[in-house]
N, C-alpha and C positions, 0 to 999 in steps of 0.2 A: 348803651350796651347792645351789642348786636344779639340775633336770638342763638347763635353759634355760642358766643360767649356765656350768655343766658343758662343754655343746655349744660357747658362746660362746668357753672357755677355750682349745679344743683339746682338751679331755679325754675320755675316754670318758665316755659316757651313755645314758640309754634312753629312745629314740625314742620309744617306747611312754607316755612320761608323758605324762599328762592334757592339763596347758599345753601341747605341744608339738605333740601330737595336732589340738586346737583352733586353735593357729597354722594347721598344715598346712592344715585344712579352709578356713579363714579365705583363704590363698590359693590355694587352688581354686575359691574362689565368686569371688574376683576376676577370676582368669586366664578365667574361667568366662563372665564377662561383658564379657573383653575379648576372649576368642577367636569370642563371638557377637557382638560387634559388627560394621556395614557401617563400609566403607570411608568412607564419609560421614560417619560419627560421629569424626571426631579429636579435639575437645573431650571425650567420651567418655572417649573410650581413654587423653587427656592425664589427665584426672580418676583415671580407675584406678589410674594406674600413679604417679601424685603419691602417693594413699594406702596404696598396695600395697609400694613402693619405703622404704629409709631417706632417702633423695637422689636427684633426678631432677635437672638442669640444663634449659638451654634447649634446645629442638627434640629431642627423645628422641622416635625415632619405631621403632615395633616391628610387623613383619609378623604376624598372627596366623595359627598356633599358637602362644605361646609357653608355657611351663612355668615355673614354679620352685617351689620348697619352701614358702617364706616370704617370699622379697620382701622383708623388714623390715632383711636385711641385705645389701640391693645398693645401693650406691654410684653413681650415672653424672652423668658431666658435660655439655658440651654437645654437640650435635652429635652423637647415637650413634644408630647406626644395626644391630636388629637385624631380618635376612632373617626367613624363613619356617622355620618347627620350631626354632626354638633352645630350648635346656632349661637352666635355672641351678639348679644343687643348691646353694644359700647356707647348712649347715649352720652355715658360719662367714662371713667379708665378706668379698663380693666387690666390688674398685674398680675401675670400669674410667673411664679419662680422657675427657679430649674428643675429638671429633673420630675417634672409633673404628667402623670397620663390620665386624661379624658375618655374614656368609656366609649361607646357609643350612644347619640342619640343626646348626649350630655348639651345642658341649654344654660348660658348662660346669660342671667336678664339684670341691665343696668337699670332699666327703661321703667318706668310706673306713670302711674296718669291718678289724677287729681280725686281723693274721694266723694266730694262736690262735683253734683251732676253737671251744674253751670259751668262751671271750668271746663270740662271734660267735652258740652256741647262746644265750645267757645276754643279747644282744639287745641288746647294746653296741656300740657305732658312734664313730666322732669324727668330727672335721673339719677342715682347714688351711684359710686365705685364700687368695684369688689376687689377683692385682692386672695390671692391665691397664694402661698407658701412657695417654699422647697419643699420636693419630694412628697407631694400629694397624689393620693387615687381616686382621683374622682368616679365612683360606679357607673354604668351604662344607665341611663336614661333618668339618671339626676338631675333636678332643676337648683340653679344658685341664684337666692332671689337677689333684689337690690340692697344695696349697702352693707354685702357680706364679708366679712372677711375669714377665711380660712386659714389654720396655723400650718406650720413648716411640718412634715412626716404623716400628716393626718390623712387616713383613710374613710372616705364616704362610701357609704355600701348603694350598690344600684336603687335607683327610684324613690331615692331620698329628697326630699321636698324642703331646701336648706333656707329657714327662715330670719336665724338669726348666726352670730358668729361662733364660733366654733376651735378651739383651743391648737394649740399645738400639743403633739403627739396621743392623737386619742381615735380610737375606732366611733364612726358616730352613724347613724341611721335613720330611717321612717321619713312618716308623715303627720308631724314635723318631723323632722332631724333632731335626736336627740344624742347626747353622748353614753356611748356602750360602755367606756372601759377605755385605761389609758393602754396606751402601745408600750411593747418594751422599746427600748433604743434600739436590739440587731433582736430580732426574732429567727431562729436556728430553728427553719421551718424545711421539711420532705420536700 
C-alpha cells in the first residue's frame, strides 16, 4: 500500500514521501495563483479551483487567502461560500454540502498526528473525514477538528472549537463546541 493510499485510509503514514510531497507542492502553486489573483479574474479563480478541488458545484466562490494541503480531496456542492484566511488540511475528504458559508479565518483540520511521542518523532501522521451539511454557517475563526461531522441547517457561532459531531438543525458554540438549542426550520428574523 502506498503512503497516499495509507493517508487515504485513515492510516498512519509519511508525509515526507515523494508523491505526497509533490501533491503538496502542486497545491501550493495553485493556491499560489488563486491567492494572486484580482478580484476581476473570477473565471480565473473558477478554473483553479475546478482543477485543484475533487468536486466543485455551481457558484463556489472563495475570498483569497485560501490554504489547503491538496485540494484533490475536497468535495463542495453549490452555493459555498468561503470568507477570507480559511485553511482546509484534506489529509483525508473533506464534504462540504450546498448552500454553506465559512466565516473568515475558519480552519478546517483532517490532519492529526500520533499521541505516541515515537510515532510522531518517526514522522507518522494520519487523518479522519469531515463532512459538512447543507445550509451550514460556519462562524469566523472556527476550527473543525478531525473526524467531524456537521448536520444539514446547523449554525456554529465564531470561535467555536468543534470537537466532536454535531446534529442537524441546532445552534452550537464554545470551546468545546457544544449544542445551544435546536433551529427552527424558517426563522422569520428582522
Amino acid at each position: 500500500m502506498t503512503e497516499r493510499e495509507k493517508m487515504l485510509a485513515g492510516e498512519l503514514y509519511n508525509a515526507l514521501d515523494a508523491e505526497l510531497v509533490q501533491a503538496r507542492r502542486d497545491a501550493r502553486i495553485a493556491t499560489k495563483k488563486l491567492n494572486d489573483s484580482r478580484d476581476e479574474e473570477q473565471e480565473l479563480r473558477a478554473r483553479i479551483l475546478r482543477k485543484l478541488f475533487k468536486s466543485v458545484g455551481k457558484d463556489l466562490w472563495i475570498e483569497p487567502p485560501f490554504f489547503c494541503d491538496y485540494g484533490a480531496n475536497i468535495t463542495v456542492g453549490d452555493n459555498v461560500y468561503f470568507n477570507f484566511n480559511c485553511v482546509v488540511l484534506d489529509v483525508a475528504s473533506v464534504t462540504i454540502g450546498s448552500h454553506v458559508f465559512c466565516g473568515p479565518n475558519v480552519q478546517i483540520y483532517t490532519a492529526t498526528h500520533p499521541l505516541d511521542f515515537q510515532l510522531r518523532r518517526d514522522g507518522l501522521e494520519s487523518g479522519s473525514p469531515i463532512s459538512i451539511g447543507d445550509d451550514v454557517w460556519i462562524g469566523g475563526g472556527s476550527i473543525i477538528c478531525p473526524g467531524v461531522s456537521i448536520g444539514a441547517r446547523s449554525v456554529i457561532g465564531a470561535g467555536s472549537v468543534v470537537t466532536k459531531n454535531v446534529p442537524s438543525g441546532v445552534l452550537a458554540f464554545g470551546n468545546p463546541c457544544r449544542v445551544a438549542r435546536a433551529l427552527e426550520e424558517h426563522i422569520n428574523e428582522p
